[in-house]
C-alpha positions in Angstrom: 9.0 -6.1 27.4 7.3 -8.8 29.6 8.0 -12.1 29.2 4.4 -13.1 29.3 3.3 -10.5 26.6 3.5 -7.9 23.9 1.9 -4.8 24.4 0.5 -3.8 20.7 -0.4 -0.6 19.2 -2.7 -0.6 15.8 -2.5 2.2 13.4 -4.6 2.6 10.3 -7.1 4.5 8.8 -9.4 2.0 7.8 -11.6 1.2 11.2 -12.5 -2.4 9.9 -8.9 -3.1 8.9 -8.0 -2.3 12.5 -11.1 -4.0 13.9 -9.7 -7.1 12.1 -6.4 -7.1 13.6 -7.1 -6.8 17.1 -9.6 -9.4 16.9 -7.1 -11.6 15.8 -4.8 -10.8 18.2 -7.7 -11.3 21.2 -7.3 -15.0 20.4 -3.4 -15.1 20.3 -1.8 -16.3 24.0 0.1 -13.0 25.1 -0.7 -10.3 22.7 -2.1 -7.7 24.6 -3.6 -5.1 22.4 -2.8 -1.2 24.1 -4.7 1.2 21.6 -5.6 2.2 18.6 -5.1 4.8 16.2 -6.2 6.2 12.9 -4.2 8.1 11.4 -0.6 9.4 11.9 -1.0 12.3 13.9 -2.8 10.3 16.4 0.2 7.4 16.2 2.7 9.7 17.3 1.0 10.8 20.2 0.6 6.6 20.9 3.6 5.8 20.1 5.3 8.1 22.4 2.5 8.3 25.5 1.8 4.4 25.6 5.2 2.9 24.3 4.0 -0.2 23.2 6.6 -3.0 22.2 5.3 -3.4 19.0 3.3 -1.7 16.2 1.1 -2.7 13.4 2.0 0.4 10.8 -0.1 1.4 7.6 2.0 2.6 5.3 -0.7 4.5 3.3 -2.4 7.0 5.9 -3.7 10.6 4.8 -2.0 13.6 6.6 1.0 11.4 7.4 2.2 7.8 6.2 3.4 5.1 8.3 6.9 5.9 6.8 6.5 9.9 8.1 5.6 8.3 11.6 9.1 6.6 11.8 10.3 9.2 11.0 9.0 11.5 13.4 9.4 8.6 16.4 12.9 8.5 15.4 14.8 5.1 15.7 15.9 5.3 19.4 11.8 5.5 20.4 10.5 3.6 18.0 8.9 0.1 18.9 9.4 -3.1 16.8 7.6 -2.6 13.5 4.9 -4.3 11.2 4.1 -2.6 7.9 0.4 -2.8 6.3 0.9 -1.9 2.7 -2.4 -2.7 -0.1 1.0 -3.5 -2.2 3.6 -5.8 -1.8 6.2 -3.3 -4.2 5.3 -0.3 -1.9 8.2 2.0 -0.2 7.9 -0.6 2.7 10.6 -2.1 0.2 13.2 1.1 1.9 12.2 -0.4 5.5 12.2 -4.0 5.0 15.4 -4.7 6.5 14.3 -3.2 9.9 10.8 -4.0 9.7 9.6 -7.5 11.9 7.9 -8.0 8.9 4.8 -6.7 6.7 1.5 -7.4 5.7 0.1 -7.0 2.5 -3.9 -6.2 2.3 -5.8 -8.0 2.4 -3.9 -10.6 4.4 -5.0 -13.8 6.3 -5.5 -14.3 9.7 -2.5 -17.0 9.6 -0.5 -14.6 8.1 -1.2 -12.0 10.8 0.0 -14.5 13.4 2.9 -15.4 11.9 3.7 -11.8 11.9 2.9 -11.7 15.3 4.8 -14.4 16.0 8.3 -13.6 14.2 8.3 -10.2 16.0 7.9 -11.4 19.5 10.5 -14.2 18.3 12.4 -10.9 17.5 12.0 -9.0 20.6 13.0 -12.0 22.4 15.8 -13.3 21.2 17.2 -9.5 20.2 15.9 -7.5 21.8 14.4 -3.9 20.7 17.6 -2.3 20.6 19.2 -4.6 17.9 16.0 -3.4 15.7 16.6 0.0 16.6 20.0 -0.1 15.3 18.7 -1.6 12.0 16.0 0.8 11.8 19.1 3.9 12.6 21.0 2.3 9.3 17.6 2.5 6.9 16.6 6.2 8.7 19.7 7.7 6.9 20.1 11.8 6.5 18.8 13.1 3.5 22.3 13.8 2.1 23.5 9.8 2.3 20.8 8.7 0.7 21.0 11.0 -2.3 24.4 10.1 -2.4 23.9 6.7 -2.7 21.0 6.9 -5.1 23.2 9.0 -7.6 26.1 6.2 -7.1 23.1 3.5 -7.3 20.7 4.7 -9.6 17.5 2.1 -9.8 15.1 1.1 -12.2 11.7 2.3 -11.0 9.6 -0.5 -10.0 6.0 -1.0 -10.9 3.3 -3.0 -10.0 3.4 -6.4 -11.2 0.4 -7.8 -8.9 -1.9 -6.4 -6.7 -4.0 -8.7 -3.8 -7.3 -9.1 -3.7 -9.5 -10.5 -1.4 -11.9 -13.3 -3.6 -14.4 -16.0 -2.1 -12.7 -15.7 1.6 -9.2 -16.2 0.1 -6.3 -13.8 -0.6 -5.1 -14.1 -4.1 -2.8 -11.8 -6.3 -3.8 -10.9 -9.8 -1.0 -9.8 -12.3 -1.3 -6.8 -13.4 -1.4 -7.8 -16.9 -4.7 -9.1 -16.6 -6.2 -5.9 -15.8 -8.6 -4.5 -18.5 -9.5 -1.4 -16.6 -9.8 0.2 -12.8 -12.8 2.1 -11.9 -12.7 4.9 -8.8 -15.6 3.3 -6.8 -15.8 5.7 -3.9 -12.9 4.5 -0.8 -12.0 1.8 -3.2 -11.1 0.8 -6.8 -12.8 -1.4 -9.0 -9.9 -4.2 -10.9 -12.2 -5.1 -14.5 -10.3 -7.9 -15.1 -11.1 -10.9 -17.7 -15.2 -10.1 -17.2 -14.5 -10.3 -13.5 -14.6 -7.3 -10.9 -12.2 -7.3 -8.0 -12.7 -4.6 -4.9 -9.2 -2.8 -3.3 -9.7 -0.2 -0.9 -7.1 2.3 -2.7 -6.9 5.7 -3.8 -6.6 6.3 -8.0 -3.4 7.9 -7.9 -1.6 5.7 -5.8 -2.2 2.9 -8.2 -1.4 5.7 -11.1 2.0 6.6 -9.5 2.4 2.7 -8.9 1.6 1.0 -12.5 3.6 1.3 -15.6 2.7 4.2 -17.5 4.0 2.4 -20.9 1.4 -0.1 -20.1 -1.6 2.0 -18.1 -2.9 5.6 -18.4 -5.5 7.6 -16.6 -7.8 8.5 -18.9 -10.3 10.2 -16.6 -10.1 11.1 -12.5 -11.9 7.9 -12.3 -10.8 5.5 -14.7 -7.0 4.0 -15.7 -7.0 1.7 -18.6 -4.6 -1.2 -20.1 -3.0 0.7 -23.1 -2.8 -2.6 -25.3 -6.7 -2.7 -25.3 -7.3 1.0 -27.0 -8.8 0.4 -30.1 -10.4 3.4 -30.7 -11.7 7.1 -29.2 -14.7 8.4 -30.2 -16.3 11.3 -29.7 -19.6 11.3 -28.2 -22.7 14.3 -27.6 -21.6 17.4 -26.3 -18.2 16.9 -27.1 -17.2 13.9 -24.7 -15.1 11.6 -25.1 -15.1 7.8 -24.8 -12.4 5.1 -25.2 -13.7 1.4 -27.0 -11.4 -1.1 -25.5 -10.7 -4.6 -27.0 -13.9 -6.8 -26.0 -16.5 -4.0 -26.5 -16.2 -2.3 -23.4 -16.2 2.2 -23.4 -15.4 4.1 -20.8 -14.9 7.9 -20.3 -12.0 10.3 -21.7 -11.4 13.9 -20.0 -10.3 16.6 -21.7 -7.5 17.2 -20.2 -6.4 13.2 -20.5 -7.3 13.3 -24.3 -4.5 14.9 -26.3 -2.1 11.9 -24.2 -4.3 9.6 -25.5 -4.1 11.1 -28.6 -0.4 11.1 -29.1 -0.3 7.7 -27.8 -2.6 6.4 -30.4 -0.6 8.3 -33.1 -3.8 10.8 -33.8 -2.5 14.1 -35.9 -4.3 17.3 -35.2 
């Protein structure tokens, strides 16, 4: 690496997320942004043909996720890592010890350059090869980490917060306070206390990442807060709705119903 700068790669499938990055880093003194790419595939082929010094990672990419690109890069080739996860409990978690650092969506611009900053802090007082040998510890075989997960089994862990973006400002918003989340094309809808909060996230991520004692997908569109169900009820043509606490309805499918069902205590 230069002494002057930091040759950057940005990878991510959302072109405005990456837009946003390198236009922060055009205004930081000896970041030097190399390329871009959207997806996995096309980070690979970056990774390996540019060798940048460091990378700015999604974690959550179709076809294959920031974690798969590591993977394939291997540790010895792989440059110094950021991870861009929508969730601060995500599997970045596994990789945080040989991650720089990571950025949670949707992040700040000062928290982008501190980012910035820690890794080339990193790179220069470490060096790359220190971070590869962290990264070599994490990127254990298959077998190890079985091992260790039988002789250390864990707890799943859920969601407790999720970031949203409101009035120019990045705040988090427990989990709790969610009423209901609505598939809204690219992104979901947070219904939370009357108020309606915009992630860019796909419906079964958040269904895999939320508490199933506390949320359930009632529809391919729509997970509810399971302490608000007060009633089902059965609509024209044999459709189902859900009445949550404060008035609100929203759809049931069919195949979501006899779960809703059992958890409401419904014989049949």
């Amino acid at each position: 690496m230069s002494a002057e700068r930091v040759r950057v790669l940005v990878v991510d499938d959302e072109p405005l997320a990456r837009m946003r990055i390198e236009d922060v880093l055009a205004h930081i003194e000896g970041a030097e942004v190399v390329g871009a790419a959207a997806n996995g595939i096309e980070a690979v082929e970056m990774i390996r043909s540019l060798r940048p010094d460091l990378v700015f990672l999604d974690v959550q990419m179709p076809g294959k996720t920031g974690v798969e690109v590591v993977r394939e890069i291997g540790p010895d080739a792989m440059p110094a890592t950021i991870f861009v996860t929508a969730f601060d409990q995500f599997a970045v978690q596994a990789f945080d010890v040989a991650a720089v650092d990571y950025l949670v969506k949707p992040f700040d611009d000062e928290r982008l350059e501190a980012a910035f900053e820690r890794a080339r802090n990193r790179l220069s007082l470490q060096g790359i090869g220190q971070l590869r040998e962290k990264l070599l510890a994490v990127l254990q075989s298959p077998g190890d980490a079985v091992a260790q997960s039988a002789a250390h089994p864990r707890t799943p862990e859920y969601l407790e917060r999720i970031a949203v973006e409101m009035r120019g400002k990045v705040q988090s918003i427990p989990v709790d306070q969610i009423d209901y989340i609505v598939q809204s094309g690219p992104y979901a809808e947070l219904h939370s206390g009357g108020r309606r909060h915009l992630v860019r996230e796909a419906m079964q991520t958040l269904e895999e990442r939320l508490d199933p004692r506390k949320f359930m997908r009632v529809h391919r569109s729509m997970i509810v807060r399971l302490e608000l169900v007060e009633a089902l009820h059965r609509g024209t043509g044999g459709d189902y709705e859900v009445q949550l606490r404060g008035g609100a309805r929203v759809k049931v499918s069919r195949s979501r119903r006899e779960a809703l069902e059992r958890w409401l205590g419904v014989s049949r």
